[in-house]
C-alpha positions as CSV (number, residue, x, y, z in Angstrom):
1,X,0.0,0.0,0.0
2,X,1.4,3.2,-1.0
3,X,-1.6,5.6,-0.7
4,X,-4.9,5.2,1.3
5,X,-7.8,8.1,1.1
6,X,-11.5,8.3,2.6
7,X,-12.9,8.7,-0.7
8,X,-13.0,7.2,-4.3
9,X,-12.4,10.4,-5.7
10,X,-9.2,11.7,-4.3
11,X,-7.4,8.4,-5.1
12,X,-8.5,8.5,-8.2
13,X,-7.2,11.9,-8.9
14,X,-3.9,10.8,-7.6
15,X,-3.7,8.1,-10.0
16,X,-4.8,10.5,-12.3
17,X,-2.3,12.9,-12.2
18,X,0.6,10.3,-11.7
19,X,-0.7,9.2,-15.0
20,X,-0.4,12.6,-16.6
21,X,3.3,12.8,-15.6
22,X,3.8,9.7,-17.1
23,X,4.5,7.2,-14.5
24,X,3.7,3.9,-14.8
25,X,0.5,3.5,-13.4
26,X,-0.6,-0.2,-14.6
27,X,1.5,-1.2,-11.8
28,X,-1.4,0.2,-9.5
29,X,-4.6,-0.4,-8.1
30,X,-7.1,1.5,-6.4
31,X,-8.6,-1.4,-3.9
32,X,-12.0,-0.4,-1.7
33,X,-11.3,-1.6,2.4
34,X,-13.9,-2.7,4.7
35,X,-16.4,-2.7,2.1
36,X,-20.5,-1.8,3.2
37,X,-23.6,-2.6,1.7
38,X,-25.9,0.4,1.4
39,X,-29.5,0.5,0.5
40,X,-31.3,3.8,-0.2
41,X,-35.3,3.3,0.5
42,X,-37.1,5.4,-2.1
43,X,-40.2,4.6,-1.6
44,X,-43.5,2.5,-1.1
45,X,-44.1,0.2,-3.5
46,X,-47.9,-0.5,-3.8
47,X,-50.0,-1.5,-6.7
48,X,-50.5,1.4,-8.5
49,X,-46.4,1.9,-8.6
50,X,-46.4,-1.5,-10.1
51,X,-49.0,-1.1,-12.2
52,X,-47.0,2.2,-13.6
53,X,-44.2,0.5,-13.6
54,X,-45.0,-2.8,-15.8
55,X,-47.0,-0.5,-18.0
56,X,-43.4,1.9,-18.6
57,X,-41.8,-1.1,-19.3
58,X,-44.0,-3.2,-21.4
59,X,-44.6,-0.2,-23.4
60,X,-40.7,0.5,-24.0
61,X,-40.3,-3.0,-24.6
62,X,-43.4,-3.4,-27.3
63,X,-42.2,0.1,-29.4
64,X,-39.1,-1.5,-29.9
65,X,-40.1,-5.0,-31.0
66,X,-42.8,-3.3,-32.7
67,X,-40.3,-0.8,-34.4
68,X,-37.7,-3.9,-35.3
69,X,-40.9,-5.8,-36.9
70,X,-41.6,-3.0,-38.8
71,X,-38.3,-2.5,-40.2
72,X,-37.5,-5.6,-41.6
73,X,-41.0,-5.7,-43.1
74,X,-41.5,-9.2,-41.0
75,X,-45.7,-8.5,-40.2
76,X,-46.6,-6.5,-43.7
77,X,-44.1,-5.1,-46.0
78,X,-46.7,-1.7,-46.6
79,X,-46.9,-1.4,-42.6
80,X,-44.6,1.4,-41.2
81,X,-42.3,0.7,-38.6
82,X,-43.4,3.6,-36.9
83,X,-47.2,2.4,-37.4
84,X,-45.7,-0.8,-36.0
85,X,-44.2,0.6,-33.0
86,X,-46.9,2.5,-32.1
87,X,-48.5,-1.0,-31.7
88,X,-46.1,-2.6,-29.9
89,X,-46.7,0.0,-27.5
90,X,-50.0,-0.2,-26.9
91,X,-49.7,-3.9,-26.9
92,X,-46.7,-3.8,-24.7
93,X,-48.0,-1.5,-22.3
94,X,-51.5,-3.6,-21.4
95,X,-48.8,-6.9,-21.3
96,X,-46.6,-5.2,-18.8
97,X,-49.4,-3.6,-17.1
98,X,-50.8,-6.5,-16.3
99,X,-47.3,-8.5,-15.3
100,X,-46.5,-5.9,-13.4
101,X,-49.6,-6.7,-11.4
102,X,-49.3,-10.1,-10.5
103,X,-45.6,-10.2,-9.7
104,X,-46.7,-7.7,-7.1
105,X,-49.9,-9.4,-5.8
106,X,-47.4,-12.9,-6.3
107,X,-44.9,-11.3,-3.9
108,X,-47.5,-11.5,-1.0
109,X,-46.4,-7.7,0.5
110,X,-43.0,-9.1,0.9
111,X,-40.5,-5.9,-0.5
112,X,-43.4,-3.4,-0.3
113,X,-40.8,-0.5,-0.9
114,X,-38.3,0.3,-3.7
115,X,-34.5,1.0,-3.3
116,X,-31.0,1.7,-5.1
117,X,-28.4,-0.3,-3.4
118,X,-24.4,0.5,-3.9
119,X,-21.6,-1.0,-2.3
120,X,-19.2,1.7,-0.4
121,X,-15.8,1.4,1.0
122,X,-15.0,2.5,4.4
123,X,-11.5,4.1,2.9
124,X,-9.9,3.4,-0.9
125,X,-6.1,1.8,-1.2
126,X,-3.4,2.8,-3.9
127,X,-1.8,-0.4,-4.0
128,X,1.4,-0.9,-5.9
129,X,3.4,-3.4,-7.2
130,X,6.7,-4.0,-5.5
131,X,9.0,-3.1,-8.6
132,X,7.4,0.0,-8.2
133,X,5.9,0.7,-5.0
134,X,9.0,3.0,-3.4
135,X,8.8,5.2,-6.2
136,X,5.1,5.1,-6.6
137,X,4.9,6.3,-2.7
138,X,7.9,9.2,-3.2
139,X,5.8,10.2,-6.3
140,X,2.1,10.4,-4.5
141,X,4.3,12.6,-1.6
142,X,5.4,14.8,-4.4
143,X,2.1,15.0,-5.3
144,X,0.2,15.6,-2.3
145,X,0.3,19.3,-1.7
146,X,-1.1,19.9,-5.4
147,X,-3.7,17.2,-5.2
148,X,-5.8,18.4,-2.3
């Protein structure tokens, strides 16, 4: 270990500018310690969100099958893909809509809320490799009164 920081960022701008005065940095690795699991709640989750939900991504899903079909002339070589699309959203939408429905009434109010998870690293490593690390470590020194 050569380097250690509380956040991604800063060692990733010391890696950064290492890099821009040319020093060999595929010797190095930026390694996340004592690693969390974090899971921001956003919300409820209840029928209606599901509903929207399915429907937003049935919808997306059918405009671009639809849009593909039409393209390649596979339903009707007069039919527009756009014409096409438009049905594969419609189409889409009531499919998702009503998938979206049943997975949630399926999941028996289990996970009745939505949430973005990320991993996040109680502090972030510059790790070098031995041919390099004395050098890599006078370098970041060098370095640090610029980089902060």
């Amino acid at each position: 270990m050569v380097a250690s920081y509380p956040d991604y960022a800063d060692a990733q701008r010391v890696v950064d500018a290492l890099a821009d005065q040319h020093f060999p940095v595929g010797g190095l690795a930026i390694v996340g310690a004592n690693l969390q699991s974090f899971e921001q709640i956003t919300g409820r989750r209840g029928l209606a969100r599901a509903a929207a939900s399915g429907l937003t991504s049935g919808a997306l899903t059918g405009a671009l099958i639809g849009w593909l079909l039409g393209l390649f002339n596979i339903a009707q070589p007069l039919v527009s893909s756009l014409v096409m699309a438009l049905f594969g959203v419609v189409v889409g939408g009531v499919i998702g809509l009503v998938l979206g429905l049943v997975a949630h009434l399926a999941s028996g109010g289990r996970r009745d809320f939505s949430s973005i998870s990320s991993v996040r690293a109680e502090r972030y490593d510059v790790l070098a490799v031995t041919e390099i690390a004395d050098e890599a470590e006078l370098a970041i020194r060098e370095l640090k009164p610029a980089s902060r």
